[in-house]
N, C-alpha and C positions, 0 to 999 in steps of 0.2 A: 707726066709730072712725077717726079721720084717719090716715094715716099720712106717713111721710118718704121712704117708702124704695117703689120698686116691686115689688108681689108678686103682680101681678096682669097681667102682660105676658109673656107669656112670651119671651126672646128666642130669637132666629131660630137652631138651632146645625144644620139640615141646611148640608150642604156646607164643614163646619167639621171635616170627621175625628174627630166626638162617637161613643166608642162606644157612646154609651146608644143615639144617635141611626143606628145607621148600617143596623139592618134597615128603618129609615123612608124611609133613601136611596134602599131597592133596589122597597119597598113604600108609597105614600106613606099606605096607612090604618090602617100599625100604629102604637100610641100605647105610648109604651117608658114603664114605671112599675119600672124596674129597679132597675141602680145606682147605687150610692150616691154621687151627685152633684144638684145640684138644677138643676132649669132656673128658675132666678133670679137675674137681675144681681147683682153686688155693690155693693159702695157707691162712693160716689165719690171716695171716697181711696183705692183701690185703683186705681182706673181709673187717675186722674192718675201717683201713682207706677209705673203701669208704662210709661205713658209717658214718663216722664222718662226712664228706664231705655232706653227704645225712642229718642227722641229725642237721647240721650249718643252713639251712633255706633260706638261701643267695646264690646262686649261681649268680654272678656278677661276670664281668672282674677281673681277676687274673693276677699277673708277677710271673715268674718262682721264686723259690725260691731259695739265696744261696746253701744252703744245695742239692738241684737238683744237682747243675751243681759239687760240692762236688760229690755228691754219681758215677756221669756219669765219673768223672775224676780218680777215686779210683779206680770204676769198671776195666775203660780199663788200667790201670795201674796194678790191682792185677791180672785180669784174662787172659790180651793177653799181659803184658807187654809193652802197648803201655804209654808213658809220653805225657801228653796234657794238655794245659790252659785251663782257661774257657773260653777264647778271641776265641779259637779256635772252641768252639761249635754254631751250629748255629740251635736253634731247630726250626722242621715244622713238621706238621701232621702226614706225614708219608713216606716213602721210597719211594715210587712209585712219590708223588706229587714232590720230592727231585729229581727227577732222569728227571723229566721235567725242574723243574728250570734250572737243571744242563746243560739240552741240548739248554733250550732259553737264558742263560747267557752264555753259552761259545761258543755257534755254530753260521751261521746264515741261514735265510733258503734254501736250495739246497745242504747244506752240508753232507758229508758222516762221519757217526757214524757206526762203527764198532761194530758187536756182536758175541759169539759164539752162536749156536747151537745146539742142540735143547737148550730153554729158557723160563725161565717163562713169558707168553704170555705179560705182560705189557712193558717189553721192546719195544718190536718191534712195539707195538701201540703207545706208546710216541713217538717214531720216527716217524712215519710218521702221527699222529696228529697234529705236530707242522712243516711239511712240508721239515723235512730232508730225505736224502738218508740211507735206510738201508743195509749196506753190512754184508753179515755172513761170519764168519769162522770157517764151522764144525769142531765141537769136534770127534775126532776118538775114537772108542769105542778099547778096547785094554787090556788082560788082567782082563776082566768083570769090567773097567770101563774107564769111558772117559780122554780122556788125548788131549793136544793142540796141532796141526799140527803147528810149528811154523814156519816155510818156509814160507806156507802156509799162514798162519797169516801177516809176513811181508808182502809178496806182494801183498796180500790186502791194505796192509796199503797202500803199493808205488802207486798199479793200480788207486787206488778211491780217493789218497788225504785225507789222513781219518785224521779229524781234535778232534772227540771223541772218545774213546774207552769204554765201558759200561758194565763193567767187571762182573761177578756173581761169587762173593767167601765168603764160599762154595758154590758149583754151583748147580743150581734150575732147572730141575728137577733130575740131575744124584748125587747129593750128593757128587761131589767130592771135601774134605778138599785137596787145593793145595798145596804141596810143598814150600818151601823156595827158592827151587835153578827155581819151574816155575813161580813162582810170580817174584821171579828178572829178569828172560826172560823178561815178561812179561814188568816190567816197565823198562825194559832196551830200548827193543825196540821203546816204549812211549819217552823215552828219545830221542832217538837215530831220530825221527822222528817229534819229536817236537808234539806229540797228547797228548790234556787233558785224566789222565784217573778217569774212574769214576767208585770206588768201591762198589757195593752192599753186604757187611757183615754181614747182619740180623739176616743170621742162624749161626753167629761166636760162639755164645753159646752152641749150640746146636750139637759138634761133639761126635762120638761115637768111641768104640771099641780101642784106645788109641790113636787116632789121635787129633792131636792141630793143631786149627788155628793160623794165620800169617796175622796179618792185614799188607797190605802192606807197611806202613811205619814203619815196624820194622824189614824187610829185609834190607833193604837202605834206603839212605835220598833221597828221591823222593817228598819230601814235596813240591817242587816249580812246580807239575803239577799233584796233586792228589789230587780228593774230596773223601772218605768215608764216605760213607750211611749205619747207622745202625739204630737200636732200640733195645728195651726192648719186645716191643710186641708181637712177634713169641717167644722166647724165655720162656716169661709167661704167655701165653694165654690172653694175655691182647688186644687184635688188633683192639678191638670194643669203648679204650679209644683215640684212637689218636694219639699218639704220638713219633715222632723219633726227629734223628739228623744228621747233615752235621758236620763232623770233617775237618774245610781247615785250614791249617798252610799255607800258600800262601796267603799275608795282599791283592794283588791286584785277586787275584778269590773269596776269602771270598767276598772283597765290590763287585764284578761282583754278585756274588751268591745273597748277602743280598741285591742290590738292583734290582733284576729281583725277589726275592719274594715279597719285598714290591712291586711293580708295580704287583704284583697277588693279592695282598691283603691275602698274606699268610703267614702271620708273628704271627700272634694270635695263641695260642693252646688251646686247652681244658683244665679248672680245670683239669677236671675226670682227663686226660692226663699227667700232671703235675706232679700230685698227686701219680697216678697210677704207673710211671717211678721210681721215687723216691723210691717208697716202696718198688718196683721188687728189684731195684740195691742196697737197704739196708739191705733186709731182705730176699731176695729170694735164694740165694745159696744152700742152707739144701736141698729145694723143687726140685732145680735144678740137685740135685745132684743126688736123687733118679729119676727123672724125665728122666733123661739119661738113669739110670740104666732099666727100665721102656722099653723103648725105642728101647735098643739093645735087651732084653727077646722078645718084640713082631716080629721084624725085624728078629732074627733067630726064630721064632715061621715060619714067613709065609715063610720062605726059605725050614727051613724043610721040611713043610708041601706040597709044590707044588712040591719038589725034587720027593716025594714019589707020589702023587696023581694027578699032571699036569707037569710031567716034561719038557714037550714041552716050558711052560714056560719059556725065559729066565731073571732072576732075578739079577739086578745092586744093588750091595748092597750096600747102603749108609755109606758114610765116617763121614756123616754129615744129620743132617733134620730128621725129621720123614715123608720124602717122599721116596718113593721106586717107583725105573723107570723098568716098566716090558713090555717086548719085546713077542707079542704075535707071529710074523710071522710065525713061525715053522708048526704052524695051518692051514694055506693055507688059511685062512676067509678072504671077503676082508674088508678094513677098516671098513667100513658102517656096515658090519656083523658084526664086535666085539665088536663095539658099542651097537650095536641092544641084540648083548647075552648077554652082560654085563648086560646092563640097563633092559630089559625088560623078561630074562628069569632067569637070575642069583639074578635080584632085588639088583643091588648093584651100587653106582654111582662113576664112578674113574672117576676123572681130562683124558679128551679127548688126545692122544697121538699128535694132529696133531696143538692144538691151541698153541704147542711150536715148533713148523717150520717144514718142511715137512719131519726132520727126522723122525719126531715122530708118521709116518704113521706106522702102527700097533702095536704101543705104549700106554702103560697108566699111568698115575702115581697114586697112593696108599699110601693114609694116615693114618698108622699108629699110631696115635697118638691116641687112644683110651682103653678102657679095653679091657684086651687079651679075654676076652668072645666073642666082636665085631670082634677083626681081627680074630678068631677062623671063627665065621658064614659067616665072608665077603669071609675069601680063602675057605671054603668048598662049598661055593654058585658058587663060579666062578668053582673051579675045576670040580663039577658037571655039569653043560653045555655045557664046552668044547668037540670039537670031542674027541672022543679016536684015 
């Protein structure tokens, strides 16, 4: 298949302060299959614009520019069908820093926030950074991929009082694009219970294999107790400029939101950040599209490949993300040990299975986001170390 765009070069990021890349610096034969960042150019409208950026001289205080909150309103309106004002955006840094506002403006402290698991580990550390109660509600694995106990789920809610719920859709690290009919469970029960909920949609771009996302408020009008958390930056490898956003149609959680970030003093964003969003959401599509296609070729690459050469492995194949959740148990190693083979005889560094909740005990997650040259060397490294 011809393409436009390069996915197949990896660029150079030793000596560029990459932290995917930096035990490579100190080792030059470990191969980092970590975090979530890709080693793939972007496109070249993003190049150019940051140049010009670079080449202006001036880098001073910046306001976002009409045309941003244009491009961010287009965006969710062409690609998820989602209808929103600019009233309704509220840009910050980033997801992560958005997901604490959200828990110090709507919670207070001793509160229980609700999460599924396993999770991408900053959840559960905002929670209990800011001195709430974290209650989980395992994901059941089912069918080779997770799905939400929701019994289960409710009486969590009823037992703890649960005043947030901290939602991951698609979910981080199982890849699951949710459904319309579990996303309206989902905010039904939020309804039904009187809990803020608080969408993390980052990876909404990024589904595979012909699955669509559903921002939640395009199941139902759920608008009067939902924040959604997105960005550009996983989406375009952009992560290192800054820059996301809070979608509240709710006039009295937006001003709770907007002024528990001003009392952060995190209301500012980056030019680079600015700059950088715009571009993605006006000119990235083309890049995106092959980017997916990209994406699902690597992701049946290492399924294959371990089918044949590690089957022991079990492999969650993503709905969504260029993360792949692999189940090493079958091995009998104990956690410590598959760490240890991984990192130091295999040479290759996955995301820890256990910094996402104690499912994730003989677990790792695998980023694929790279040229198939690299996922090629990272599944024949691991498959080689493993017992037989």
């Amino acid at each position: 298949m011809t393409r436009n765009y390069n996915f197949t070069t990896a660029p150079k990021r030793l000596g560029n302060h990459s932290i995917k890349w930096q035990a490579t610096e100190k080792d030059s034969e470990i191969l980092p299959m970590w975090i979530a960042d890709m080693d793939f150019e972007t496109f070249p409208e993003m190049t150019a614009a940051i140049h010009r950026f670079a080449d202006f001289g001036v880098y001073g205080y910046a306001y976002p520019a009409p045309s941003l909150f244009e491009a961010i309103i287009a965006w969710e309106k062409n690609q998820h069908g989602y209808a929103i004002e600019k009233d309704d955006i509220t840009l910050i840094e980033g997801v992560v820093p958005a997901l604490s506002v959200s828990i110090q403006a709507f919670t207070q402290e001793g509160d229980a926030i609700l999460i599924n698991t396993p999770l991408y580990p900053p959840f559960t550390r905002s929670i209990q950074l800011n001195n709430r109660k974290v209650v989980t509600s395992p994901l059941v694995e089912q069918d080779g991929r997770f799905t939400i106990d929701f019994e289960q789920l409710e009486q969590a809610i009823i037992d703890n009082d649960i005043k947030l719920y901290a939602f991951c859709s698609p979910h981080n690290p199982g890849g699951r694009v949710w459904t319309k009919e579990e996303l309206k469970r989902v905010a039904e029960l939020c309804r039904k219970h009187q809990v803020i909920l608080v969408s993390d949609e980052i990876h909404q771009d990024l589904t595979l294999f012909g699955h669509q996302h559903h921002s939640i408020n395009t199941v139902g009008d759920y608008r009067d107790f939902t924040v959604i958390l997105t960005s550009a930056t996983k989406t375009f490898n952009i992560a290192g400029t800054k820059n996301s956003f809070a979608i509240i149609e709710n006039p009295t959680l937006k001003k709770q939101f907007r002024d528990r970030q001003l009392a952060n003093n995190q209301h500012e964003i980056s030019t680079l950040g600015l700059i950088a969003t715009e571009t993605a959401l006006t000119y990235g599509q083309p890049w995106l599209q092959e980017l997916r296609q990209v994406l699902a070729e690597n992701i049946d690459y290492l399924i294959a490949y371990f089918a044949e050469h590690a089957p022991k492995i079990k492999v969650m194949k993503p709905e969504g993300s260029y993360l792949v959740w692999l189940d090493f148990s079958a091995y009998g190693l104990s956690h410590d040990a598959l760490q240890k083979c991984l990192r130091d005889q295999a040479k290759v560094i996955l995301n820890d299975g256990t910094n996402f909740g104690v499912e994730g005990t003989h677990h790792a997650r695998f980023n694929v986001a790279a040229p198939l040259d690299h996922v090629k060397l990272a599944v024949e490294r691991i498959a080689a170390v493993l017992p037989q």
